[in-house]
Every structure is written in C-alpha cells, then in structure tokens.
C-alpha positions in Angstrom: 0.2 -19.5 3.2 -1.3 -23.0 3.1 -5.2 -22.5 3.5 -5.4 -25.7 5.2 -2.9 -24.7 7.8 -4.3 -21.1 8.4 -6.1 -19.3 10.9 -8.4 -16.9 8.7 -7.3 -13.8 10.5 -3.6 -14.7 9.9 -4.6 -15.5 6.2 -6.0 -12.4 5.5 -2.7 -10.3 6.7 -0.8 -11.7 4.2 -3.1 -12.7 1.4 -1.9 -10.6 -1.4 -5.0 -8.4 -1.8 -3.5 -7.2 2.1 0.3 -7.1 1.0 -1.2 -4.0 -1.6 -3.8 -2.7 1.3 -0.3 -2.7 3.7 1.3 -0.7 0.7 -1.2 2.0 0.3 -1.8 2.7 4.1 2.4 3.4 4.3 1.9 5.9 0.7 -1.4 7.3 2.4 0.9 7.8 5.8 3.5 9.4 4.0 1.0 11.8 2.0 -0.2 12.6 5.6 3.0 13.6 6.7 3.7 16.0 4.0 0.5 17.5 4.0 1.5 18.6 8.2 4.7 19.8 6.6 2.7 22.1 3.8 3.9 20.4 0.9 0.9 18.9 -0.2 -2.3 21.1 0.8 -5.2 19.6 3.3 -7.8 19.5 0.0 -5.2 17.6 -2.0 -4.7 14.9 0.6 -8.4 14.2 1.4 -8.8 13.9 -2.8 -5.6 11.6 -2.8 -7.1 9.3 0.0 -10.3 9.6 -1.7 -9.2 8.8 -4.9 -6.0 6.2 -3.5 -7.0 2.8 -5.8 -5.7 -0.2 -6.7 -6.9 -3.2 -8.6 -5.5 -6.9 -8.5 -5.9 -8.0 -11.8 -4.4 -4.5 -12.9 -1.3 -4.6 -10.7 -0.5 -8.2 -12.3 -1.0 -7.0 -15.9 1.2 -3.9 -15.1 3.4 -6.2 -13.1 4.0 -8.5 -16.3 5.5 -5.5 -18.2 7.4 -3.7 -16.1 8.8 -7.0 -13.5 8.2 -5.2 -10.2 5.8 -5.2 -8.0 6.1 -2.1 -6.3 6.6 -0.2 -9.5 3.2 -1.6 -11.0 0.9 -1.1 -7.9 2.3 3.0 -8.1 1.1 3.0 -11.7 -2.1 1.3 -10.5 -2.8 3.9 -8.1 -1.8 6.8 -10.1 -4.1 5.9 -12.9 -6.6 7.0 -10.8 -5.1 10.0 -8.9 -4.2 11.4 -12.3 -2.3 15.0 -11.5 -2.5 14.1 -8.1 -0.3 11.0 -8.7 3.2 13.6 -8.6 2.8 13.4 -4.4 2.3 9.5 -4.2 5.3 7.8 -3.7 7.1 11.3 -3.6 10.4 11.1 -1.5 10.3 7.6 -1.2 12.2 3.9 -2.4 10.4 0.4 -3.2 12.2 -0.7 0.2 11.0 2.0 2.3 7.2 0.9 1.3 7.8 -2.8 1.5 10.0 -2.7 4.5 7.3 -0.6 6.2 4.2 -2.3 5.3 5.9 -5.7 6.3 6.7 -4.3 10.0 3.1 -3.4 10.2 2.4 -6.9 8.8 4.4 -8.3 11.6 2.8 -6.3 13.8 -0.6 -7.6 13.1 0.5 -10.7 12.8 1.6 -10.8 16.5 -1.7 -9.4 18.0 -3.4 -12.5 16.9 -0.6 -14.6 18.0 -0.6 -13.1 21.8 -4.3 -13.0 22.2 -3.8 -17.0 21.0 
C-alpha cells in the first residue's frame, strides 16, 4: 500500500509484518483443532503457542534460499518450536494458509471500511 494514500488501520492489515501475524493465527488455529481431536496433547499446544515465532529479517534470509514465502516463515517458526515443529503446518498446503489468512484479511479489512 501507498503510505500516502492509507488509513493507518488499513495499513497495518496488510503490512507484511501482519501478512506473517495472519499466517501464524491460521497454523495456531489449526494446532487448536487438533489438540480437540487428541492428536496433539493440551500441554503441547499451550508450549506451541507459547513458543510460535517468527522474525522478518529471518523469513527474508530463509525466503532468499528456498523462493517461497510460505515455506521460509514454517522454517522460521520451527526454529523455535524445535521437536514441537512436527505438528505446525501438519495436514496442511501453502494455499490453505495463505488462502485462509487472506479471508481473515478481507475480513478485517471490511470492518474498517463499514464503520467508515
């Protein structure tokens, strides 16, 4: 987004630092969803939200190896989960995180736009 041109609310949904933050609430969902279903225990998932990461400056350098965004802020994350990291992103495809975390975007988005 043009700075100029943006409402700082609007700005801040889709600055990239909130593109990741949109990621990691659709991994943490997911992680909340198997630990209802018993496949990852209650103590696992309050370490995994506890522990759940990421770092700009790391995602890019990741990013510049491996060409994928998705793919480096995973690694990111899991760095930091370490043998935690086999339940984040388990079950799950780039598009269903991106796809997801852009609805909820959206979403956002549009509450500023009606209350405007």
């Amino acid at each position: 987004m043009i700075e100029r041109y943006s409402l700082k609310e609007m700005e801040k949904i889709w600055n990239l630092q909130s593109k990741f933050e949109y990621y990691l609430k659709v991994e943490l969902a997911v992680c909340e969803a198997y630990s209802q279903t018993g496949k990852i225990s209650q103590k696992e998932l309050e370490k995994i939200k506890k522990l759940a990461k990421f770092v700009l400056k790391r995602i890019d350098e990741i990013e510049k190896e491996v060409n994928h965004d998705v793919i480096a802020f995973i690694t990111n994350v899991n760095e930091n989960l370490g043998s935690l990291s086999k339940y984040f992103h388990m079950g799950l495809t780039s598009s269903d995180v991106i796809d997801t975390a852009l609805a909820l975007q959206v979403k956002d988005a549009a509450k500023i736009i009606n209350k405007d």
